[in-house]
C-alpha positions in Angstrom: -32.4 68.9 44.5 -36.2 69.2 44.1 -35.2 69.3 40.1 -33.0 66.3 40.4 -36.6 64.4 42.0 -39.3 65.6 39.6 -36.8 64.2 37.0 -36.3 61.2 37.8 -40.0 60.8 38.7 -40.8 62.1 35.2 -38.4 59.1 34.2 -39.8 57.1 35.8 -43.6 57.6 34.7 -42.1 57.3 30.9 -40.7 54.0 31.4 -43.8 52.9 33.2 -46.1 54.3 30.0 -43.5 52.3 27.9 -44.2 49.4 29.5 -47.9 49.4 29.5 -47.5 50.5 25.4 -45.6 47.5 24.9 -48.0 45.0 26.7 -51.2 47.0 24.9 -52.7 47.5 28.4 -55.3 50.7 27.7 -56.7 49.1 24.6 -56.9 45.4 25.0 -60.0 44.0 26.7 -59.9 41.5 28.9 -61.7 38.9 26.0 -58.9 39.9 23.9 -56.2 38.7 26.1 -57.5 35.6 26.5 -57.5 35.0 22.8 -54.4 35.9 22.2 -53.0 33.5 24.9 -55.3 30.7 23.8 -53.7 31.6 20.1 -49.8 31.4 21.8 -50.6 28.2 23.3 -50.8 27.0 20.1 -48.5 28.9 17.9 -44.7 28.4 19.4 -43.5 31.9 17.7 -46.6 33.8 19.1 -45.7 32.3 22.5 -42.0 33.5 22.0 -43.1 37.0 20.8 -45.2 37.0 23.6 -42.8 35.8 26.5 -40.0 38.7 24.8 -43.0 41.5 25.1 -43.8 40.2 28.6 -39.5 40.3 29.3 -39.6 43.6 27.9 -42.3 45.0 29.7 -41.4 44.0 32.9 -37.5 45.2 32.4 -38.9 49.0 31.8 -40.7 48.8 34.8 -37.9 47.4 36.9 -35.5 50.5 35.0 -38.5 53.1 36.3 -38.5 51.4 39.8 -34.7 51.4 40.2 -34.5 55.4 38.7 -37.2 56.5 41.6 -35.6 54.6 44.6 -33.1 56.7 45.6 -35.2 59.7 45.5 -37.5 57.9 48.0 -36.2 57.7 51.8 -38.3 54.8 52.8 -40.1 51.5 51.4 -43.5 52.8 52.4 -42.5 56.3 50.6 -41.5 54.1 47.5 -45.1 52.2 47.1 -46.9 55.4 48.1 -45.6 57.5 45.3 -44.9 54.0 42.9 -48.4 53.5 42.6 -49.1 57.6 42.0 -46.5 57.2 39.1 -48.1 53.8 37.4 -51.7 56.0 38.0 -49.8 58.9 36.2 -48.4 56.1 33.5 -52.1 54.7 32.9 -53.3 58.1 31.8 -50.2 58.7 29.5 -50.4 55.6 28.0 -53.8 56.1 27.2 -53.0 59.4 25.6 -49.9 58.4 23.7 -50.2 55.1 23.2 -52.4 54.6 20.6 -50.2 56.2 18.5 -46.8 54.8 19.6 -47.9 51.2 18.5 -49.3 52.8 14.7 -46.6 54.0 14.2 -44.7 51.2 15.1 -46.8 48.6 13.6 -45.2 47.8 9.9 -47.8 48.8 7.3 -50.0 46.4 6.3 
């Protein structure tokens, strides 16, 4: 039983890290971001790329919320350790996710 939760919790933290690899949360500044939006206001493909990153990013999420929940009993027990796990997904995006988007990025 106690297996069955630290697994889906492990899940659960992965899909999180996913999520803030794909939206380039640990390495983006804030100035950054608002470049790129002003740059998506104005280029229609960047705006689409954007909006299917955002879609994306919020679907692994949802998937690492929906794989926790039934370990949890109760709402309040759910955003208690939800939080704890997107903590837990900060610090292993920041580790990992430098590297995820290099190697995903096409050479240039």
């Amino acid at each position: 039983m106690i297996a069955v939760v630290a697994l889906r919790f492990a899940a659960a933290i992965v899909f999180d890290a996913l999520a803030f690899t794909v939206w380039d949360v640990g390495t983006r500044p804030p100035t950054q971001l608002a470049r790129d939006l002003a740059r998506g206001v104005r280029s229609p493909t960047l705006l689409v790329r954007g909006l299917i990153r955002f879609a994306l990013g919020v679907a692994l999420l949802f998937l690492a919320a929906t794989i926790a929940r039934p370990a949890m009993p109760t709402l309040r027990t759910f955003m208690l350790i939800e939080t704890g796990m997107l903590i837990a997904a900060l610090l292993v995006e920041n580790l990992v996710g430098p590297d995820l988007r290099r190697r995903l990025r096409p050479p240039a």
